[in-house]
C-alpha positions, 0 to 999 in steps of 0.5 A, spaced: 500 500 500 502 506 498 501 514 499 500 519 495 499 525 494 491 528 495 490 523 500 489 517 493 492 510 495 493 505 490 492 498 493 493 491 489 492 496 482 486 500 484 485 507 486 481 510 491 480 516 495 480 517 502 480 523 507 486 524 511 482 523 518 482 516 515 488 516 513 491 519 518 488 514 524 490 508 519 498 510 521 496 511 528 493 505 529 499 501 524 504 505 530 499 502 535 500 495 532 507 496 532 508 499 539 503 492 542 507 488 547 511 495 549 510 498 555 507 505 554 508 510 559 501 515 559 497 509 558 494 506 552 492 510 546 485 510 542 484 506 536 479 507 531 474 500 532 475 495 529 472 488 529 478 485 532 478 490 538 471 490 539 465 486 543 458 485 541 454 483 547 447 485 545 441 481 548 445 478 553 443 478 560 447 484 563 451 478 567 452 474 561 454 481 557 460 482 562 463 474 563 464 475 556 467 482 556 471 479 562 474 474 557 474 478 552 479 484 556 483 477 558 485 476 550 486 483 548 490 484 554 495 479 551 494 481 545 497 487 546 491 491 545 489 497 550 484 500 547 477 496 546 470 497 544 464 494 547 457 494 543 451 494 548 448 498 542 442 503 546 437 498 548 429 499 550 430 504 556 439 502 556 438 498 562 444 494 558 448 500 556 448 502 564 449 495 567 455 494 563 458 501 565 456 501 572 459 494 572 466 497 568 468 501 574 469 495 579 473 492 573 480 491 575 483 491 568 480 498 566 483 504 566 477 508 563 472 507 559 466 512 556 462 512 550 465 511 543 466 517 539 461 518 534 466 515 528 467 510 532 460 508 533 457 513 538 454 512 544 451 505 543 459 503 545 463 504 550 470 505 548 474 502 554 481 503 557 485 497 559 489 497 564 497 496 562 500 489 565 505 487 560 
């Protein structure tokens, strides 16, 4: 894959566009995957969500929902990754939105967490920090 100019990439013989925020957040995520393993002072950074970085737990059981998370967090931990996403969406009334980030603040392996950013899905995610062990 190669950059050039006016945010174009040329991938595999075709062209497309891209913006530069999209580019941009492709380095930053190529640097955060290099960085993995390492141990990074000031915590992990944000990536952009992906599907191997996130969770879905919709129509799970709020307890259900956080034995997987659980496990999940457990895996990206050593994998390396720092910053994660949790999938609840918006629910009927957010009952599972609200489970899942009550039960976030009592979780060891969290750093921090908040609802993900709009072009990560918005608030029918949680974008979650996780705690540096390596």
């Amino acid at each position: 894959e190669e950059q050039e100019a006016g945010g174009a990439v040329s991938a595999a013989g075709g062209r497309m566009k891209v913006s530069k925020r999209v580019m941009r957040e492709a380095e930053e995520g190529k640097a955060e995957l290099r960085a993995a393993g390492r141990k990074k002072k000031g915590g992990a950074k944000k990536m952009m969500r992906m599907d191997g970085n996130s969770i879905d737990v919709r129509g799970m059981e709020s307890d259900d929902a956080m034995t997987e998370v659980r496990g999940f967090f457990s895996r990206m931990i050593g994998a390396g990754r720092g910053c994660v996403y949790i999938l609840h969406g918006h629910g009927s009334g957010g009952v599972l939105k609200r489970k899942v980030r009550e039960a976030l603040r009592r979780e060891a392996l969290v750093e921090k967490y908040g609802p993900a950013e709009d072009e990560d899905g918005g608030d029918a995610y949680t974008c979650v920090f996780l705690k540096d062990l390596l």
